[in-house]
KESE-265373 format. One line per field, with one value per residue (C-alpha): residue number from 1; residue in three letters; chain; x, z, y. Coordinates in Angstrom, 2 decimals. Layout:
N
nr = (NUM	...)
rest = (ALA	...)
kette = (A	...)
east = (X	...)
up = (Z	...)
north = (Y	...)
//
This chain:
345
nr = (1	2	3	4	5	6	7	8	9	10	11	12	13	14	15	16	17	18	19	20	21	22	23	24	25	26	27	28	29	30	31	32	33	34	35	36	37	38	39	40	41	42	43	44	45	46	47	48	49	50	51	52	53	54	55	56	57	58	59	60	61	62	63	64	65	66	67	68	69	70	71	72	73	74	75	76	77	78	79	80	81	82	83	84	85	86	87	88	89	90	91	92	93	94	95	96	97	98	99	100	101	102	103	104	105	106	107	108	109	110	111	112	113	114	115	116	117	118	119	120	121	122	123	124	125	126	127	128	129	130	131	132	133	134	135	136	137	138	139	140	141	142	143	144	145	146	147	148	149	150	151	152	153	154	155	156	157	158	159	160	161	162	163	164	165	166	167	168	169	170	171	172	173	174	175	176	177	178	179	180	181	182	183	184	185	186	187	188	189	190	191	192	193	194	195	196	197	198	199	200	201	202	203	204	205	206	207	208	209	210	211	212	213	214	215	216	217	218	219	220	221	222	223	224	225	226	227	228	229	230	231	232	233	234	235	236	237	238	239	240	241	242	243	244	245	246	247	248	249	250	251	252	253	254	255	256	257	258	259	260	261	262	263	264	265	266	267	268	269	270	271	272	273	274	275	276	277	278	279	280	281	282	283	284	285	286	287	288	289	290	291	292	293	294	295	296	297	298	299	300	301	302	303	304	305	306	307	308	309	310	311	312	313	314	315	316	317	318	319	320	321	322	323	324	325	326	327	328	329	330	331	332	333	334	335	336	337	338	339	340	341	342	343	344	345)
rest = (UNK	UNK	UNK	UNK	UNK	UNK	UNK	UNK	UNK	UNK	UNK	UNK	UNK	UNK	UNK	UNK	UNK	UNK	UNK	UNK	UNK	UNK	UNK	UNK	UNK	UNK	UNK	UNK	UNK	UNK	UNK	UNK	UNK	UNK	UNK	UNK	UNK	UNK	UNK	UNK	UNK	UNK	UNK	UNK	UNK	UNK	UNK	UNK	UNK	UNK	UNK	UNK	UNK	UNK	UNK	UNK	UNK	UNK	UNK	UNK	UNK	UNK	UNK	UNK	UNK	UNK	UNK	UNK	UNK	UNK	UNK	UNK	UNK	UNK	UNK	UNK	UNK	UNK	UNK	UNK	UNK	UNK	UNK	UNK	UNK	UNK	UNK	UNK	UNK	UNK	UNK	UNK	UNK	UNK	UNK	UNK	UNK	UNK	UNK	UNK	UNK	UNK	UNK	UNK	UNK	UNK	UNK	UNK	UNK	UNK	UNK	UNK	UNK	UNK	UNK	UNK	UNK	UNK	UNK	UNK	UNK	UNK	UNK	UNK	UNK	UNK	UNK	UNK	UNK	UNK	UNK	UNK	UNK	UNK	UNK	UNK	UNK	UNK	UNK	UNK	UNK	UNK	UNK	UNK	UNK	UNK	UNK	UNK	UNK	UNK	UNK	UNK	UNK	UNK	UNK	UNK	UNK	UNK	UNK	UNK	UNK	UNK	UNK	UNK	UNK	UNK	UNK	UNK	UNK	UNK	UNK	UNK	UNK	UNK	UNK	UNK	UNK	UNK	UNK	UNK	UNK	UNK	UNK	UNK	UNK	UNK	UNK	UNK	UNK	UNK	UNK	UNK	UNK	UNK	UNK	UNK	UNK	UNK	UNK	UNK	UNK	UNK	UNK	UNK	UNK	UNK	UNK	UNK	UNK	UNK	UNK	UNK	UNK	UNK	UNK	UNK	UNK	UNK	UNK	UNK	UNK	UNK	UNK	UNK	UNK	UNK	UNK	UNK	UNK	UNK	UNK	UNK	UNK	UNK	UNK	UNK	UNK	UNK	UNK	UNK	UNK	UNK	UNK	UNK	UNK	UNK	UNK	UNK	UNK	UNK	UNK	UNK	UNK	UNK	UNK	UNK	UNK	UNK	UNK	UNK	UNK	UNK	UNK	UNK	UNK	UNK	UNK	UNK	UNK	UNK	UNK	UNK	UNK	UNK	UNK	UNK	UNK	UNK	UNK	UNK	UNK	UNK	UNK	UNK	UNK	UNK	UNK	UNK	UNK	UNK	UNK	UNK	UNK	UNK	UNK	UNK	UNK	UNK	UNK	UNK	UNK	UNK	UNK	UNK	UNK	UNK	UNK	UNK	UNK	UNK	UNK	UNK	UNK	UNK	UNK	UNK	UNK	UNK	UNK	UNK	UNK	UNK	UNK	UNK	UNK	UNK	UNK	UNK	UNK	UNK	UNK	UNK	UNK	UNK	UNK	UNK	UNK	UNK	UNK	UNK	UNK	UNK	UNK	UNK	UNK)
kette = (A	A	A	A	A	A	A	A	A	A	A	A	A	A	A	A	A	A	A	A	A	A	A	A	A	A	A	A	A	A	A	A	A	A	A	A	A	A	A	A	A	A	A	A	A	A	A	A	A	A	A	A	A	A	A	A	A	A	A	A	A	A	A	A	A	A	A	A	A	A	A	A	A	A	A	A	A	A	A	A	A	A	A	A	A	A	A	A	A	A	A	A	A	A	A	A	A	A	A	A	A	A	A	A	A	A	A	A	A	A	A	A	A	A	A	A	A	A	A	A	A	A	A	A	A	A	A	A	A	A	A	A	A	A	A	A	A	A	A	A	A	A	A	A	A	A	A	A	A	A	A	A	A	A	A	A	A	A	A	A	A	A	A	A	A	A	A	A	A	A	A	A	A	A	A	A	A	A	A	A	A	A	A	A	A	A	A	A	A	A	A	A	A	A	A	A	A	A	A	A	A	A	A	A	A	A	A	A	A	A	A	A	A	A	A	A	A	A	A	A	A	A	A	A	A	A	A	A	A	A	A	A	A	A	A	A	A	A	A	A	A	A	A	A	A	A	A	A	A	A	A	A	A	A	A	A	A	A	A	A	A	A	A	A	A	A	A	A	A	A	A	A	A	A	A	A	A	A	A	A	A	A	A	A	A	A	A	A	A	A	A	A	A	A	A	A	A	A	A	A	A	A	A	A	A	A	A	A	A	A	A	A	A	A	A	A	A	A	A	A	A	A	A	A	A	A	A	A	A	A	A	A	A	A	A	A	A	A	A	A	A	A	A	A	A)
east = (0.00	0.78	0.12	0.67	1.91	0.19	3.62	6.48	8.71	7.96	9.80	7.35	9.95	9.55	11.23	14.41	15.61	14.93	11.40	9.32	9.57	10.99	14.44	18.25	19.80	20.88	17.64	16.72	17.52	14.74	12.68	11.66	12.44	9.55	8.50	8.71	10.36	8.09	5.09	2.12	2.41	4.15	1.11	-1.59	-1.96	-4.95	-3.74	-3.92	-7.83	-8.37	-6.74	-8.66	-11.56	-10.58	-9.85	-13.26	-14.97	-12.94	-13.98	-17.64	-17.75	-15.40	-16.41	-12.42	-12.04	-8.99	-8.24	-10.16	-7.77	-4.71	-4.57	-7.59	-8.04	-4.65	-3.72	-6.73	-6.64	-3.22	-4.48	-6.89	-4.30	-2.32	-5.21	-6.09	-2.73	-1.60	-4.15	-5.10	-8.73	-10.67	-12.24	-15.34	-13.21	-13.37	-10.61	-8.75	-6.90	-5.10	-2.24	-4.01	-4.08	-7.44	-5.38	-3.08	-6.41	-5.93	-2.72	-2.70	-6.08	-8.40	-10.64	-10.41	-13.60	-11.56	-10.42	-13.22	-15.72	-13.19	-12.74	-16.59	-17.12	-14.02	-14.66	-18.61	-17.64	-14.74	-17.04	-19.08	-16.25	-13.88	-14.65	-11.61	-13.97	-11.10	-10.69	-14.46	-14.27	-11.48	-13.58	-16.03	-15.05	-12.88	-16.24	-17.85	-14.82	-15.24	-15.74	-19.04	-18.18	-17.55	-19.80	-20.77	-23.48	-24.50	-26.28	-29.56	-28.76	-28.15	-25.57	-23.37	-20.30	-17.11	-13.42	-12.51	-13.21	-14.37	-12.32	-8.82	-9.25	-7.03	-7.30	-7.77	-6.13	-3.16	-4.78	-8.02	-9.16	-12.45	-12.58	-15.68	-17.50	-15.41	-18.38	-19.50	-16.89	-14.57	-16.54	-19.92	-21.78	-23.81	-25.08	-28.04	-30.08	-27.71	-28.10	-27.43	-27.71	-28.90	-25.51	-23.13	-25.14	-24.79	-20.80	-20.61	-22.04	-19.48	-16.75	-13.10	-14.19	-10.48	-9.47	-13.19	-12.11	-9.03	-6.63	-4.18	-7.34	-6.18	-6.74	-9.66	-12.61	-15.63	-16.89	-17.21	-18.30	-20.99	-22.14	-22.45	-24.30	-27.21	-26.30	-26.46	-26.80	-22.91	-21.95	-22.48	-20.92	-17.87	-17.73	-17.87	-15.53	-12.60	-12.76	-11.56	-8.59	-5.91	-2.01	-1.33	2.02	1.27	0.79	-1.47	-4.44	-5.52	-2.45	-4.59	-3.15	-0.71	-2.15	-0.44	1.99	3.85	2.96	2.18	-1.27	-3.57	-5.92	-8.07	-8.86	-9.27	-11.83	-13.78	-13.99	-15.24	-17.45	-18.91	-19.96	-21.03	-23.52	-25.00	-24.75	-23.94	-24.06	-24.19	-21.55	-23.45	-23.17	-25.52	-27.70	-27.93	-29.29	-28.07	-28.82	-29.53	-29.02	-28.49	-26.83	-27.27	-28.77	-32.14	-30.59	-27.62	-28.14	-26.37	-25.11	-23.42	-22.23	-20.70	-19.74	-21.64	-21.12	-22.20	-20.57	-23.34	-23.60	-25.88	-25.84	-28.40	-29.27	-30.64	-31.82	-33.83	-35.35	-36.29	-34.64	-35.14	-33.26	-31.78	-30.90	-29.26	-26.50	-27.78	-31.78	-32.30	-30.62	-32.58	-35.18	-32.41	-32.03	-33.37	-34.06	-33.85	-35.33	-33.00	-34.48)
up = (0.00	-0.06	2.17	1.49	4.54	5.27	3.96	1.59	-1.23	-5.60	-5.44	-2.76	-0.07	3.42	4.01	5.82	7.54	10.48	12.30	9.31	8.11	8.13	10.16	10.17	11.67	14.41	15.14	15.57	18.76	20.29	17.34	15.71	11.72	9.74	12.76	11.68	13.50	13.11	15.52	13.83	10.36	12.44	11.77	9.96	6.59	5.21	1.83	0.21	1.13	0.19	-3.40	-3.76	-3.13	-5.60	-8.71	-7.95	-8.12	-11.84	-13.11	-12.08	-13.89	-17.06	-17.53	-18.65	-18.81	-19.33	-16.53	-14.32	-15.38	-15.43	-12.89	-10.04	-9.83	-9.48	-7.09	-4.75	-4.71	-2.86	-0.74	0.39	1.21	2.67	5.66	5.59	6.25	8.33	11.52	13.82	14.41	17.80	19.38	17.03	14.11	13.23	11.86	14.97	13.32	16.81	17.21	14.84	14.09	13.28	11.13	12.52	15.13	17.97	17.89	19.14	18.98	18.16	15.34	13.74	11.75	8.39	7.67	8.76	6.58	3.90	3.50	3.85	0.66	-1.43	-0.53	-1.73	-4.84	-6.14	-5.13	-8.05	-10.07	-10.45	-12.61	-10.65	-8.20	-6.15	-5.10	-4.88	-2.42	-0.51	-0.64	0.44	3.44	4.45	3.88	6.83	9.01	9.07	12.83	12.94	12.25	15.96	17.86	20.94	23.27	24.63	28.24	26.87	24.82	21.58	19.84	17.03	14.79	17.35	15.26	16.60	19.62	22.45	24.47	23.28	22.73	25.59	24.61	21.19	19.66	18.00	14.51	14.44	11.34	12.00	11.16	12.55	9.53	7.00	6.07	5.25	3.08	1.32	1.24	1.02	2.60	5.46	4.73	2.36	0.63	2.46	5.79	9.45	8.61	11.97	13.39	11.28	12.22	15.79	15.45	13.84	16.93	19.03	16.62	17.61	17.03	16.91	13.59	12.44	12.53	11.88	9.08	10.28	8.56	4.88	4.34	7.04	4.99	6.96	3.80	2.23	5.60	5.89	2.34	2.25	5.28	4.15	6.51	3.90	6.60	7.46	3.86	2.61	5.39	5.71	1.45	2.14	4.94	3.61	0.36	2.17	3.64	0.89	1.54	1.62	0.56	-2.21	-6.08	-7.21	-5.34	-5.11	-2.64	0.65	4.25	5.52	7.03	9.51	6.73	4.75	2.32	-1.01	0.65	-2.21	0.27	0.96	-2.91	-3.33	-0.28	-0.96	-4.70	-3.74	-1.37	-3.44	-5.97	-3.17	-2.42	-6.22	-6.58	-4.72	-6.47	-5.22	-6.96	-8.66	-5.60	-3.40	-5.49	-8.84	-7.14	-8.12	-5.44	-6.38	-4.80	-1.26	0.41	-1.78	-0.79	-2.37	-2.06	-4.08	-8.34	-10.05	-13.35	-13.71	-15.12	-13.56	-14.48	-12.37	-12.63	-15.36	-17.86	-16.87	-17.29	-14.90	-16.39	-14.66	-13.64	-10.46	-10.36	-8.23	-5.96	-9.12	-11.14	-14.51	-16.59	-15.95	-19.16	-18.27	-20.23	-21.28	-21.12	-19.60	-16.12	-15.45	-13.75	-11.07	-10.52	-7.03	-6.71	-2.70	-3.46	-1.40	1.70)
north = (0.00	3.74	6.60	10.41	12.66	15.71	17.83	16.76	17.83	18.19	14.86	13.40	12.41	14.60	18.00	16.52	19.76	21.77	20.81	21.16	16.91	13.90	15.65	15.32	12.31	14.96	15.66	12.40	10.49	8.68	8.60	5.12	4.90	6.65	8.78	12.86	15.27	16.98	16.41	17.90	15.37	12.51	10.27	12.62	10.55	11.85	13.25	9.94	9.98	13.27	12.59	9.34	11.37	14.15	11.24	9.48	12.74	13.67	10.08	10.84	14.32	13.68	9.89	9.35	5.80	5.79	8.25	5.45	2.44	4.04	6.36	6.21	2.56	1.56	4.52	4.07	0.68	1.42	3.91	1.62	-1.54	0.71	1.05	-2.23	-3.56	-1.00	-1.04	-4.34	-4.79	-4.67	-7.09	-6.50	-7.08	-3.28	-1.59	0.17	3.93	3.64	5.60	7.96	12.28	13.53	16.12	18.31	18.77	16.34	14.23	10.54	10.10	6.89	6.38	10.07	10.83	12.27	8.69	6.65	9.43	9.37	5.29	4.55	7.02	5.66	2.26	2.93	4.17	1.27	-1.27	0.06	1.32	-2.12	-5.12	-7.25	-9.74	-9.83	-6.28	-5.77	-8.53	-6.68	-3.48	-5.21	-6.65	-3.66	-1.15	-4.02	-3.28	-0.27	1.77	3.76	7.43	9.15	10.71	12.34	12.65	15.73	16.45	16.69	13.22	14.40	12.80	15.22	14.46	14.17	14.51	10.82	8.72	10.26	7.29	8.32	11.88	13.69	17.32	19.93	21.66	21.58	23.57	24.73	22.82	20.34	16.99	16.74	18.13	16.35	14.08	17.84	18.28	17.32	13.82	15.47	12.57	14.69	17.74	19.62	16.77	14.53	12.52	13.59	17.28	17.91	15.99	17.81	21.37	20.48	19.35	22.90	24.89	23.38	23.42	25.40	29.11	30.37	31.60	32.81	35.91	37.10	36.93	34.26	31.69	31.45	27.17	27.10	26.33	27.62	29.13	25.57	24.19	26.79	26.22	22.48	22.76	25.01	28.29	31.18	33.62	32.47	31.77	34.74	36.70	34.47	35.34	39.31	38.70	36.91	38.96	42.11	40.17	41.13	41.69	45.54	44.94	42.59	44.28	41.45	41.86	37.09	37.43	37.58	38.36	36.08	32.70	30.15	29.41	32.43	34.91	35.48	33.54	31.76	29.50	32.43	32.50	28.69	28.19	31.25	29.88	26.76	27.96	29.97	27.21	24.84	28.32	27.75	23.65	20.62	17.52	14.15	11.24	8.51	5.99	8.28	9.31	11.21	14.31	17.97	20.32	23.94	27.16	25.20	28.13	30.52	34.32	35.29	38.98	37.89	37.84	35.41	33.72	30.65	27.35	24.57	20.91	17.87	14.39	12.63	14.92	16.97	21.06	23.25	26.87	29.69	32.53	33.91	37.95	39.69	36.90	34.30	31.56	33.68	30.77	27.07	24.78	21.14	19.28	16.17	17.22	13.85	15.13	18.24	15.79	15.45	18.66	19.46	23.36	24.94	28.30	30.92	32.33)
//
C-alpha cells in the first residue's frame, strides 16, 4: 500500500531539515524509523484519502475511462491496502486507526472521523467502479470493518459528529481545522439533501471558534463548511468577509493576508472559490444518489449567473436575479429531472 503525509517535497519524499519533516539524523535520537520530527504530520496521513476522493470525483464528472484504469483505480486501490494492512482490528473485528491524528487537530487520537468518513465514501464508490472480483471482495469486506463514524453525546442526549473517539481523545487543539464536519466536506456525505444534517449542524455549533475571525485563517474552509451545510446567513458573510482580507504589501491583489503558513497567501482564494460554488450547486456522486442540489446556500438577495460541471458529464448553467430563477438549461436534457431546486431564503 501507499500513504501520502500531510507535507512533503515536488519529489514526494519529506522535508528533511529543520522541524518542518521527516528531520536530520541529528535531530533524531529517540525517534523510531519513519517517525517525523516533526510532531504535527508525524502520523496525519490523510492526503492519500483526500486525493482518492478528488480522482473518484474527476472520473464521475469527465467519464475518462482511461483516466479510471490508469490512474484512479490503481492509485486508490493502494491507498486503500495501505489502511487495511496498516491497523489491527478490535475485538469486534473493526478496523482500529489507533495511534491515529485527526489532522493536525488532535494528535494521538483513536478512530479520527476524516479517515473513517473518507474510506466509507471511497470504498462505496470502487465497489461500483472495479470489474476485478477480487478487489471488490477486498472493498467489500474492508467497507464491513469499518468503525461507525464518531460521535458524541450531549447532556440533553443528543448525539453530534465528534473529530474521533471520544475514548482516546485527551485534549484539542493543536490547529483549528475540524474533522468533525469532514463528512460535510470534502466527502460530502452529510449535509443539504444529504443525511445527518442535523448531526453535522450540531458538530458545527461546538466546533473550535479560533481563527473565524481574523486573518491568520487562509486554508480554514468555513466558507465551504458553511455552504455544504445550508447556513447562507454564514456563507455569505464568511464570502464578504474573507474577500476584504488582501495583503497591503502585495501588487497582485488574489495574494490575501498572511495565514499560519507564509505569504504570497492563495488558500483564501481557493476556499472562498469553492465555497462559493457549493452556495450555487452541490451535487451528489453517482453511488448516493444522482441528485443535483440547487441554490443550497445561496442568498435570495444575491443575483447570479453561472455554469458549472456535475457528474455525469453533466452542465448546470443559470441565472438567479432579483429573488427568481429567470433561466436554468441542463447538459444532457435527460438530467434536469435530477435537478433538485432549494429556493433561497
Amino acid at each position: 500500500g501507499a500513504f501520502f503525509p500531510e507535507t512533503f517535497s515536488f519529489w514526494g519524499n519529506y522535508l528533511d531539515q529543520g522541524d518542518l519533516g521527516y528531520g536530520l539524523e541529528s535531530q533524531r535520537k529517540g525517534l523510531p524509523d519513519g517517525a517525523t520530527v516533526n510532531e504535527h504530520i508525524r502520523i496525519y496521513w490523510q492526503g492519500g484519502v483526500e486525493l482518492s476522493a478528488m480522482m473518484i470525483r474527476c472520473y464521475e464528472h469527465t467519464r475518462d475511462d482511461a483516466l479510471l484504469r490508469e490512474t484512479a483505480l490503481p492509485f486508490v486501490h493502494e491507498i486503500i491496502t495501505f489502511y487495511d494492512q496498516h491497523y489491527k482490528r478490535d475485538a469486534n473485528g473493526k478496523i482500529l486507526f489507533d495511534p491515529a491524528y485527526a489532522l493536525e487537530d488532535i494528535w494521538y487520537c483513536s478512530n479520527p472521523m476524516p479517515e473513517i468518513v473518507g474510506l466509507r465514501a471511497i470504498l462505496a464508490a470502487m465497489i461500483e467502479l472495479t470489474d476485478d472480483d477480487a478487489k471488490r471482495g477486498q472493498y467489500r469486506r474492508m467497507l464491513g470493518e469499518m468503525p461507525e463514524v464518531p460521535t458524541v453525546v450531549d447532556k440533553s442526549g443528543t448525539p453530534r459528529f465528534a473529530p474521533c473517539s471520544p475514548l482516546r481523545w485527551k485534549f484539542r487543539k493543536q490547529n483549528a481545522e475540524k474533522p468533525e464536519l469532514y463528512g460535510a466536506f470534502p466527502h460530502l456525505v452529510h449535509g443539504v439533501g444529504r443525511p445527518h444534517l442535523d448531526m453535522a449542524l450540531d458538530a458545527w455549533k461546538h466546533s473550535i471558534k479560533r481563527y473565524h475571525n481574523g486573518p491568520m485563517e487562509g486554508w480554514l474552509q468555513n466558507p465551504i463548511f458553511t455552504a455544504c451545510l445550508g447556513m447562507t446567513d454564514m456563507a455569505k458573510s464568511e464570502q464578504v468577509r474573507r474577500s476584504k482580507l488582501v495583503q497591503p504589501g502585495a501588487r497582485f491583489p488574489a495574494f490575501w493576508v498572511p495565514n499560519a503558513d507564509w505569504m504570497p497567501d492563495q488558500d483564501h482564494g481557493s476556499v472562498n472559490m469553492i465555497g462559493l460554488q457549493k452556495m450555487v450547486m452541490q451535487p451528489n456522486l453517482s453511488v448516493q444518489g444522482n441528485e443535483i442540489f440547487l441554490l443550497p446556500a445561496w442568498p435570495k438577495d444575491w443575483n447570479v449567473s453561472f455554469k458549472l460541471h456535475a457528474p455525469q458529464q453533466t452542465t448546470v448553467e443559470g441565472v438567479w436575479r432579483n429573488g427568481k430563477l429567470e433561466q436554468l438549461n441542463v447538459r444532457p436534457e435527460s438530467r434536469r429531472k435530477d435537478v433538485v431546486v432549494i429556493p433561497p431564503s
